[in-house]
SEFITOR-609178 format. One record per residue: residue number from 1; x, y negated, z negated of N, C-alpha, C in turn; chain. Coordinates in Angstrom, 2 decimals, padded with zeros to 5 digits, always signed. Each point is the difference from the previous one (the first is absolute). Layout:
% SEFITOR-609178
 seq     n.x     n.y     n.z    ca.x    ca.y    ca.z     c.x     c.y     c.z mol
 NUM       X       Y       Z       X       Y       Z       X       Y       Z   A
...
//
This chain:
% SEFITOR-609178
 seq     n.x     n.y     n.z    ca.x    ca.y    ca.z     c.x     c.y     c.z mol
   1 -009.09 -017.36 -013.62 +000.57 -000.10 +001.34 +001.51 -000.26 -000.08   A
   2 +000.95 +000.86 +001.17 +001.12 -000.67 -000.21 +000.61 -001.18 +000.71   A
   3 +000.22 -000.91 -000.40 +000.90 -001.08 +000.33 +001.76 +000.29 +001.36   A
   4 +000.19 +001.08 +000.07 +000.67 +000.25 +001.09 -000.43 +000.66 +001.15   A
   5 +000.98 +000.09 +001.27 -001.09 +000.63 +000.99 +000.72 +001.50 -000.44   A
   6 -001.06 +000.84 +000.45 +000.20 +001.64 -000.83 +000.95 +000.66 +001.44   A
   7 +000.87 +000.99 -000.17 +000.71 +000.27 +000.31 -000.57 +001.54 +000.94   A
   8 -000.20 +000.35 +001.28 -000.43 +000.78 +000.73 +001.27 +001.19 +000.50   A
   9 +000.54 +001.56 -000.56 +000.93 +000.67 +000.50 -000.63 +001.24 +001.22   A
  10 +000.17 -000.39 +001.13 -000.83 +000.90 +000.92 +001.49 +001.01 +000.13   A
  11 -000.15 +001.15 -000.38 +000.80 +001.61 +000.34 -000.01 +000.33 +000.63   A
  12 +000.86 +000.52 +000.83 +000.15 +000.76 +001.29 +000.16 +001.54 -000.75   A
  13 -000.79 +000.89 +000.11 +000.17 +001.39 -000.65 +001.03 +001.15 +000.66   A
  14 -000.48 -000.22 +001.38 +000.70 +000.70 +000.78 +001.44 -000.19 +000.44   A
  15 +001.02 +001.29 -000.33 +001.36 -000.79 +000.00 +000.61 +001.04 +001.59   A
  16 -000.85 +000.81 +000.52 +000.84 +000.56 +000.82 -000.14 -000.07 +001.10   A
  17 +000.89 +000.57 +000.74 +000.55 -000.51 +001.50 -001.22 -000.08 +000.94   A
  18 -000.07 -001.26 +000.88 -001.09 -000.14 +000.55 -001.20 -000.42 -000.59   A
  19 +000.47 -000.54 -000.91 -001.72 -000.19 -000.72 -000.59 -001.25 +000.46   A
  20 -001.09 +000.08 +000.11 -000.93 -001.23 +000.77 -000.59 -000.65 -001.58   A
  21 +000.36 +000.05 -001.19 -000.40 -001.14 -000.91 +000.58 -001.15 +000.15   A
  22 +001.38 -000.38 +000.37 +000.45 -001.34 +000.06 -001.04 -000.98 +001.14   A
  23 -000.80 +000.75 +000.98 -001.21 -000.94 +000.70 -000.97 -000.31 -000.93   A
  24 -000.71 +001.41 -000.36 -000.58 -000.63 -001.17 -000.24 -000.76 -000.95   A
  25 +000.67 +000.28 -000.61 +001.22 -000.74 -000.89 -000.31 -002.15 +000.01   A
  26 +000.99 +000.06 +001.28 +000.32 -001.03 +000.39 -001.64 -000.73 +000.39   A
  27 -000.87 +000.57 +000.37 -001.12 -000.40 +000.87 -001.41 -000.47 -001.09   A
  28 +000.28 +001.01 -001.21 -000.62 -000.22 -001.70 +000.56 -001.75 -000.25   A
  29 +001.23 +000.19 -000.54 +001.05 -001.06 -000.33 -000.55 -001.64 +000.50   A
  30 -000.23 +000.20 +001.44 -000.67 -001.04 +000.96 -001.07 -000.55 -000.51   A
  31 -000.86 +000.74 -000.06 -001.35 -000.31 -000.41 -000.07 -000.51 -001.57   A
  32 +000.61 +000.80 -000.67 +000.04 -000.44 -001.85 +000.87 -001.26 -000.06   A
  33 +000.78 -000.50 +001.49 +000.52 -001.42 -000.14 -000.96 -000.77 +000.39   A
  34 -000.84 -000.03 +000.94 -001.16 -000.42 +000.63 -001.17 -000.31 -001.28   A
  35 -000.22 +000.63 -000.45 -000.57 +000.93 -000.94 +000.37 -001.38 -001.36   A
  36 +001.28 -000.62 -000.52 +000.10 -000.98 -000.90 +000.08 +000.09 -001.33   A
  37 -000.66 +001.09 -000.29 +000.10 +000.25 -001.84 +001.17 +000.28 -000.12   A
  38 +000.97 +000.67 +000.51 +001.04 +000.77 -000.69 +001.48 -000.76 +000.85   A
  39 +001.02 +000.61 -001.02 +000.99 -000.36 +000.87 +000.80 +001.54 +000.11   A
  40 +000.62 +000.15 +001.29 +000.06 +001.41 +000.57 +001.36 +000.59 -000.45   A
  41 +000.17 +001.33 -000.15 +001.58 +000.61 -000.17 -000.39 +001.11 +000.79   A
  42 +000.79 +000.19 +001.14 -000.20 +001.46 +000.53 +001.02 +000.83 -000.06   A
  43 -000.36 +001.06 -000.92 +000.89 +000.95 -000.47 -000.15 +001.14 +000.98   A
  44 +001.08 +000.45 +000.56 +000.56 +001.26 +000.75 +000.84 +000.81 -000.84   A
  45 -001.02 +000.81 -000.45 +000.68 +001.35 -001.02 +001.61 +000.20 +001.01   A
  46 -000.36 +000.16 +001.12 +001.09 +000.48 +000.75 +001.80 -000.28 -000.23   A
  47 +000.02 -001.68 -000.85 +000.50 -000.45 -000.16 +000.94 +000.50 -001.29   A
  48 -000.73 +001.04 -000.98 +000.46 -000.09 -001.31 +000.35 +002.03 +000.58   A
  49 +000.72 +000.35 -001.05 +000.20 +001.33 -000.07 -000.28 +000.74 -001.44   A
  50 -001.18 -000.15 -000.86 -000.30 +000.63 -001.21 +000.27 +001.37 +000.21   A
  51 +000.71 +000.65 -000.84 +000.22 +001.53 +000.04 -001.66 +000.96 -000.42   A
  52 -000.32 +001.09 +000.71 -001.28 +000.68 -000.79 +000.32 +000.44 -001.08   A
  53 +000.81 +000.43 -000.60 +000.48 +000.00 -001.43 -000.54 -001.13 -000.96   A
  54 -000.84 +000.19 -000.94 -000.07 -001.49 -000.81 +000.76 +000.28 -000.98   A
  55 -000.03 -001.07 -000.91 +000.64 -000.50 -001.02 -000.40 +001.01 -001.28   A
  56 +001.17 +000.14 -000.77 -000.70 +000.92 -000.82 -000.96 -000.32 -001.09   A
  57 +000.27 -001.25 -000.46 -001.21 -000.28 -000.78 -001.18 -000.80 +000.65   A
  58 -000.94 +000.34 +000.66 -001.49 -001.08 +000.15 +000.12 -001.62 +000.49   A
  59 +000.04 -000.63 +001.05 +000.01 -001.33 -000.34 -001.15 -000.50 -000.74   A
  60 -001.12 +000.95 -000.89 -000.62 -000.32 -000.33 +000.30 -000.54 -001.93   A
  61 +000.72 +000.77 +000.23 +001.43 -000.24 -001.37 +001.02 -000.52 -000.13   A
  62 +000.55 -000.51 +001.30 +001.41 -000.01 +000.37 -000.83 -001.21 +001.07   A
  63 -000.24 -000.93 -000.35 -000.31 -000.99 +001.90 +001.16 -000.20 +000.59   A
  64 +001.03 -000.27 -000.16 +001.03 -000.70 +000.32 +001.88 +001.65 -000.11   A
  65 -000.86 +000.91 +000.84 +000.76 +001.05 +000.68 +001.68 -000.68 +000.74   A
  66 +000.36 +000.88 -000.08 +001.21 -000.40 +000.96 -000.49 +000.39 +001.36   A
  67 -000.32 -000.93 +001.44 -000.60 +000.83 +000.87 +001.15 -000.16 +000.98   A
  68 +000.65 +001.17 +000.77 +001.08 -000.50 +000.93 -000.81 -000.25 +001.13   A
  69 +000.85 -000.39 +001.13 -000.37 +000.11 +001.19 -000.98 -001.81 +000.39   A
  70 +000.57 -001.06 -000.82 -000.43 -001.30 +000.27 -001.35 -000.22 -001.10   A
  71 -000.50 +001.36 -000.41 -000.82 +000.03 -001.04 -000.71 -000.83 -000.51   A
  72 +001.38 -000.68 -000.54 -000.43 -001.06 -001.07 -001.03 -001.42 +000.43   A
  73 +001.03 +000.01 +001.26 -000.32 -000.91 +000.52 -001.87 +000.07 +000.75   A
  74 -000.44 +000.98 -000.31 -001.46 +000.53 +001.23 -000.59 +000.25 -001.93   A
  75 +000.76 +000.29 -000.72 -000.96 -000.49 -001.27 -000.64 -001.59 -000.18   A
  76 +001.38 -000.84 +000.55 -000.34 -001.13 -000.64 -001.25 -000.58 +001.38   A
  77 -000.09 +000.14 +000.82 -001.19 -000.35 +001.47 -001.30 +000.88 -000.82   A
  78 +000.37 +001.14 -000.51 -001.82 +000.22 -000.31 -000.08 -000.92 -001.22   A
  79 +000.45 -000.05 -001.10 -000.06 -000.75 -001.18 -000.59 -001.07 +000.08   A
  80 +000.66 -000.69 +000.91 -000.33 -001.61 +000.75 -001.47 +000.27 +000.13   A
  81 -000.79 +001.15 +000.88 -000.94 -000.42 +000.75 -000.82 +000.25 -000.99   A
  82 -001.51 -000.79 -000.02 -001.07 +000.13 -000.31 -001.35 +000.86 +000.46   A
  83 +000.62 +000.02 +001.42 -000.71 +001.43 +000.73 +000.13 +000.83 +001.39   A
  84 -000.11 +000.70 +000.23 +000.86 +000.85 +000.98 -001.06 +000.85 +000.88   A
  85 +000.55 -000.32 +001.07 -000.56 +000.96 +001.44 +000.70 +001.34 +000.06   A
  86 -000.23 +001.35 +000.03 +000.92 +000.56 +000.82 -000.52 +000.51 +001.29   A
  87 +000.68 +000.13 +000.81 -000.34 +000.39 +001.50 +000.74 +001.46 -000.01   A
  88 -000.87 +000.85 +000.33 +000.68 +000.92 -000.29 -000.85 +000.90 +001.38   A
  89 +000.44 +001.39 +000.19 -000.41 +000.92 +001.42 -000.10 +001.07 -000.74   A
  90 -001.26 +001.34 +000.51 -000.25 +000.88 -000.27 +001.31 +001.19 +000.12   A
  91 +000.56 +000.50 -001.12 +000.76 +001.03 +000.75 -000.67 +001.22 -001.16   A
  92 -000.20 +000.97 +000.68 -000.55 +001.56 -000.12 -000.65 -000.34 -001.35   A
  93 -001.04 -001.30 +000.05 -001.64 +000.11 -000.65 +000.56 -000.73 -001.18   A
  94 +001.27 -000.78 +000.15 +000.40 -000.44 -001.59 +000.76 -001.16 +000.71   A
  95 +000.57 -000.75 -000.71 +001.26 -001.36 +000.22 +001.25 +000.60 +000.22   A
  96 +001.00 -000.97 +000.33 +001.31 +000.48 +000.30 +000.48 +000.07 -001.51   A
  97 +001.41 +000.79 +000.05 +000.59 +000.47 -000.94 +000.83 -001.56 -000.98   A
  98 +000.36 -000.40 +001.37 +000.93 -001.61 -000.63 -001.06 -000.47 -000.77   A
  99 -001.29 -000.33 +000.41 -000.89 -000.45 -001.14 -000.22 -000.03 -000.93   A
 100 -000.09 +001.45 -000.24 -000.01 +000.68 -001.72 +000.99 -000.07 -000.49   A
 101 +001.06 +000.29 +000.40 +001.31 -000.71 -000.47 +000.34 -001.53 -000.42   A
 102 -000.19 -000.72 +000.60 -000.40 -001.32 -000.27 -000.76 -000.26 -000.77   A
 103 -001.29 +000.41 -000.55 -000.90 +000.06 -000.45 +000.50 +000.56 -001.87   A
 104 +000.26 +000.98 -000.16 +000.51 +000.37 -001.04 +001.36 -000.23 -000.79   A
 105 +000.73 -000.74 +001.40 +001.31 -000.80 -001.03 -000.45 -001.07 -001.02   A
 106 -001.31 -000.61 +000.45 -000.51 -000.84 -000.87 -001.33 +000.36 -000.75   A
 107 +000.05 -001.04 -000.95 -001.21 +000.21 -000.91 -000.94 -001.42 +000.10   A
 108 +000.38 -000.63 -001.47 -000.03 -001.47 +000.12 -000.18 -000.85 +001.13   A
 109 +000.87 +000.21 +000.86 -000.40 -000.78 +001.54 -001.42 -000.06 +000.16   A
 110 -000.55 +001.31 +000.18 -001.43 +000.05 +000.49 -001.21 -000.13 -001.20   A
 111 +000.45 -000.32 -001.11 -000.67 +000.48 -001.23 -001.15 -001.52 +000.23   A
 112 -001.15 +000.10 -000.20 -001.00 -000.75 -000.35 -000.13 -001.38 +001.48   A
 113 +000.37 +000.72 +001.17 -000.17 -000.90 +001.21 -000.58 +000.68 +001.32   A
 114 -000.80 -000.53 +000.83 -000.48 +000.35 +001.23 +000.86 +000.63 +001.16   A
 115 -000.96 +001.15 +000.33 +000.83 +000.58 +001.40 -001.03 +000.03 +001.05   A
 116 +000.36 -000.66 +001.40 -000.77 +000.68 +001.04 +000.86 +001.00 +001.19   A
 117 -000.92 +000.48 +000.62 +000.32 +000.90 +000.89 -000.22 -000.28 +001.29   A
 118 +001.22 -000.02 +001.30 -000.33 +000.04 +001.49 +000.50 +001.47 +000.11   A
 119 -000.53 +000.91 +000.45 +000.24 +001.36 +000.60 +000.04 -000.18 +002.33   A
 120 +000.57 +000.53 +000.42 +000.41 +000.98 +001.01 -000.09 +001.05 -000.14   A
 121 -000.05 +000.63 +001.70 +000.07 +001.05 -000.14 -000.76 +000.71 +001.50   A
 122 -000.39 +001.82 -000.23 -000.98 +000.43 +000.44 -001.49 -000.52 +000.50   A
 123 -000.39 +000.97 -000.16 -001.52 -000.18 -000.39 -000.42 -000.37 -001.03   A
 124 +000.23 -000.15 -001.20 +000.45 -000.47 -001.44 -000.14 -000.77 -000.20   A
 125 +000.99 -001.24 +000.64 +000.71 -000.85 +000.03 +000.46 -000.39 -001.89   A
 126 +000.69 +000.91 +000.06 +000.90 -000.39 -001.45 -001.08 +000.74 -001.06   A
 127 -001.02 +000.09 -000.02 -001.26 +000.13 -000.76 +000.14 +000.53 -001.44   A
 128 +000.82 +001.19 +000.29 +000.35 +001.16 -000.62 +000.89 -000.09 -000.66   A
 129 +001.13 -000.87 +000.20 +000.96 -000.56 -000.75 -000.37 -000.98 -000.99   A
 130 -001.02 -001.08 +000.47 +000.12 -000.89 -001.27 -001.29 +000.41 -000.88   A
 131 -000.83 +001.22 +000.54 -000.57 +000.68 -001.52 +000.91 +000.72 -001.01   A
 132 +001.06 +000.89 +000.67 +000.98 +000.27 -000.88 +000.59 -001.91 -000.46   A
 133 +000.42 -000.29 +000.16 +000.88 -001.47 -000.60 -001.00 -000.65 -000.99   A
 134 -001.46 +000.29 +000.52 -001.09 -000.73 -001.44 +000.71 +000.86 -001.51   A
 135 -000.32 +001.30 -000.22 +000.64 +000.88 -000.38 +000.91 -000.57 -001.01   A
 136 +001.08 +000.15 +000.70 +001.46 -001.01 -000.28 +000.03 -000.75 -000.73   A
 137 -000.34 -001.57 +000.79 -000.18 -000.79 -000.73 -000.99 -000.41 -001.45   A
 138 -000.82 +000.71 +000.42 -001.09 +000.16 -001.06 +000.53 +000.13 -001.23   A
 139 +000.46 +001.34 -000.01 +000.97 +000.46 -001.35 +000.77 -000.75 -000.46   A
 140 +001.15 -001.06 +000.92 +001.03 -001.17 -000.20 -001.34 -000.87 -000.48   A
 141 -000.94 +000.08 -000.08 -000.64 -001.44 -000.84 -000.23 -001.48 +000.72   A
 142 +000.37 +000.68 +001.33 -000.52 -000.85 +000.84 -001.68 -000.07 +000.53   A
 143 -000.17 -001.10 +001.27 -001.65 +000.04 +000.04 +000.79 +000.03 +001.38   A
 144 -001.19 +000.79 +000.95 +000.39 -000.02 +001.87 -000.98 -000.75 +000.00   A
 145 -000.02 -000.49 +000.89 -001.50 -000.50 +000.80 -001.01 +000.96 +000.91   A
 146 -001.12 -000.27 +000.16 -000.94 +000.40 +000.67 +000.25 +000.37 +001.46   A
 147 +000.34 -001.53 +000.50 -000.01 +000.27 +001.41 +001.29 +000.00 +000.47   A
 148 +000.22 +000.99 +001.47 +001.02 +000.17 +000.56 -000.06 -000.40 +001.35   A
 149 +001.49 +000.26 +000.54 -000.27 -000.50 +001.54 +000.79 +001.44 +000.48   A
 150 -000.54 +000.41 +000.76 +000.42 +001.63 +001.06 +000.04 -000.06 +001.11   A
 151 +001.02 +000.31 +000.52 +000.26 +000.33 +001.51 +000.26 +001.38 +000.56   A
 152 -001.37 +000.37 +000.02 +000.16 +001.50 +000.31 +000.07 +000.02 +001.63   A
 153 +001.13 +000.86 +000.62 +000.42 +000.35 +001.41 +000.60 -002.30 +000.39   A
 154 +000.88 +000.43 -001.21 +000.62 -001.66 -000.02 +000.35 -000.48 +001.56   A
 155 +000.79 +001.17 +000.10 +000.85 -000.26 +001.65 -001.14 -000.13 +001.02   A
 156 -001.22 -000.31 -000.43 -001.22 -000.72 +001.06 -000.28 -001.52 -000.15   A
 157 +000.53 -000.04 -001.11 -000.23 -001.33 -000.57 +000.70 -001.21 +000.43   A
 158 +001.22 +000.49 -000.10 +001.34 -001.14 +000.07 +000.40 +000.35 +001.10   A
 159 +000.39 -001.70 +000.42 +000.74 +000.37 +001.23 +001.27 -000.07 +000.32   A
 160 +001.36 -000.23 +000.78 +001.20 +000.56 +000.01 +000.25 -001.37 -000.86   A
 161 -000.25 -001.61 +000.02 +000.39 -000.64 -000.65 -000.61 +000.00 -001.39   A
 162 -000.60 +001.18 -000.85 +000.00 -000.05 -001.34 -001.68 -000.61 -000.18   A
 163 -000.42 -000.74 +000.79 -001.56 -000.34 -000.14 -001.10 +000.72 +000.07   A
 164 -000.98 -000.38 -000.18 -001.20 +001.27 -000.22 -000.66 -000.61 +001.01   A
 165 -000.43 +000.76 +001.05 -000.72 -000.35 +001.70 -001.24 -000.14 -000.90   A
 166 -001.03 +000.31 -000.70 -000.91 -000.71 -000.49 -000.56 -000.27 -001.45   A
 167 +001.05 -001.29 -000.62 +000.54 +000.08 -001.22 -001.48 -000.55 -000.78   A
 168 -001.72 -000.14 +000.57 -000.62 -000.74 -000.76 -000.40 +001.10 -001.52   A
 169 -000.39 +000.97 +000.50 -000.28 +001.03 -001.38 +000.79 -000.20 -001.26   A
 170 +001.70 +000.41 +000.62 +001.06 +000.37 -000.61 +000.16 -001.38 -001.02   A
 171 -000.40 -001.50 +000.83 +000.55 -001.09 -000.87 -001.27 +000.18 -001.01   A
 172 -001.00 +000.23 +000.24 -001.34 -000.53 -000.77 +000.46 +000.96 -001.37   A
 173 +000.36 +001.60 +000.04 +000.54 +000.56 -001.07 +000.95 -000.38 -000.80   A
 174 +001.08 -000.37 +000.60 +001.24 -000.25 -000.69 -000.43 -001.59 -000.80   A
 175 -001.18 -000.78 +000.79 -000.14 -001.48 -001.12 -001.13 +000.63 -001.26   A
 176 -000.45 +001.22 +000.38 -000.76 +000.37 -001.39 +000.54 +000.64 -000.60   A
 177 +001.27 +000.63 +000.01 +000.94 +000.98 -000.69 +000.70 -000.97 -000.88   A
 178 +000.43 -001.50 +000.72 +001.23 -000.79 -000.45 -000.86 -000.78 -001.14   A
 179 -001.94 -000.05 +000.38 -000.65 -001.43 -000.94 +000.06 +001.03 -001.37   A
 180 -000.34 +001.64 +000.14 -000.18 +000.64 -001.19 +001.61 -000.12 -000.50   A
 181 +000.97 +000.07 +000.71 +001.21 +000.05 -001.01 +000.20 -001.55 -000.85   A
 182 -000.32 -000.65 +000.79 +000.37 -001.37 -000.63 -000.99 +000.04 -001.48   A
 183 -001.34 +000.40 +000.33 -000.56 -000.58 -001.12 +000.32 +001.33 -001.10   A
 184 +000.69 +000.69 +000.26 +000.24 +001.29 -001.36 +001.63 -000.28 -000.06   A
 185 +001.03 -000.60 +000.61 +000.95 -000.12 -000.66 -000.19 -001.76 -000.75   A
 186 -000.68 -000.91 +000.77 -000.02 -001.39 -001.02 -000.85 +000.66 -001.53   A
 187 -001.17 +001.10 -000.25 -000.20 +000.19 -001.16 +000.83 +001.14 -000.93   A
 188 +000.90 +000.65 +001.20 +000.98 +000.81 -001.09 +001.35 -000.44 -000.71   A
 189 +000.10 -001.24 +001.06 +001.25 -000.74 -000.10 -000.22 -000.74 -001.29   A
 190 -000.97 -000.84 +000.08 -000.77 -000.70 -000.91 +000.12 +000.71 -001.46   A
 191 -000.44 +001.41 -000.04 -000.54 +001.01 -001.13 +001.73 +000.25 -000.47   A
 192 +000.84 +000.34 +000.99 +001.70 +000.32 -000.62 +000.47 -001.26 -000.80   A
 193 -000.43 -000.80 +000.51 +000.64 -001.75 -000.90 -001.13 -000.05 -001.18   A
 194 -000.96 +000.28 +000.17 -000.77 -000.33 -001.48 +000.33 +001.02 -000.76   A
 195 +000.24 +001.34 +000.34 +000.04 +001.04 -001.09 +001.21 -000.37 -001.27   A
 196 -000.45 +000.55 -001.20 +000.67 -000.01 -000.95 +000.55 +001.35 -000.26   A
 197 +001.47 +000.07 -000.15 +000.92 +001.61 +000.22 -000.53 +000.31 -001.82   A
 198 -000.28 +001.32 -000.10 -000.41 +000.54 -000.80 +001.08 +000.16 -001.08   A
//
């Protein structure tokens, strides 16, 4: 078990104009404070400017890239965390582009720690996106979790002040999304401090 409280990075995926993840977003964040295991960082990709161009060698070779655009600094917030939400919205059956971008400036960040998923959206609600992102992360050597929280036809959900007109479902998911992250990042966290580097 670890002896500190584990460190929770909820993502905002969506970086473009009009995007309804910062409710999301913000409304996840709430609950995983409510919620007690973790302590929160909410990252807004929006904030950083990673070029789609990567680096020419791998951060899988290279962890520590030159990344412009505040980079460095959105390296050192995933590094920190022990496990990560992203909130992300269906766009044409896949995730947004900033994501994968984000996603592939790093390696290490995500290497041997928990991801869950809140999707938006359609009819969908995100669905489609975070089976592509299992995918993803999978390969990075990460573990996702099981359960998700979806807001499919979101803009029924929330109301103009950011709340969910009938939030009992939505909370009951997001405290079984947050109990599976806690107990797979306290045993991965756990597993990174015991391992012996080869």
């Amino acid at each position: 078990m670890t002896s500190t409280t584990l460190r929770l990075a909820v993502i905002i995926g969506s970086v473009r104009e009009g995007r309804f993840g910062p409710v999301v977003a913000n409304w996840f964040a709430g609950q995983a404070r409510a919620h007690g295991a973790f302590e929160i960082d909410l990252i807004d990709l929006a904030d950083y400017d990673l070029p789609h161009a990567l680096p020419a060698v791998s951060p899988l070779m290279e962890p520590n890239p030159v990344r412009p655009g505040r980079g460095d600094e959105l390296a050192g917030r995933l590094a920190a965390a022990d496990a990560f939400v992203v909130v992300t919205p269906d766009i044409n059956r896949s995730f947004p582009a900033s994501l994968k971008t984000a996603i592939d400036w790093h390696f290490t960040q995500w290497d041997r720690k928990t991801v869950g998923f809140v999707g938006y959206g359609g009819s969908t609600g995100g669905l489609l996106a975070i089976e592509s992102l299992r995918t993803v992360f999978n390969e990075l050597n990460a573990h996702t979790a099981r359960t998700t929280v979806i807001f499919p036809r979101y803009f029924l959900h929330f109301g103009p002040d950011g709340a969910l007109n009938e939030p009992a479902e939505f909370e009951q998911s997001a405290s079984r999304l947050l109990d599976q992250l806690h107990w797979w990042a306290t045993a991965l966290t756990t597993a990174r401090h015991e391992a012996v580097p080869a």
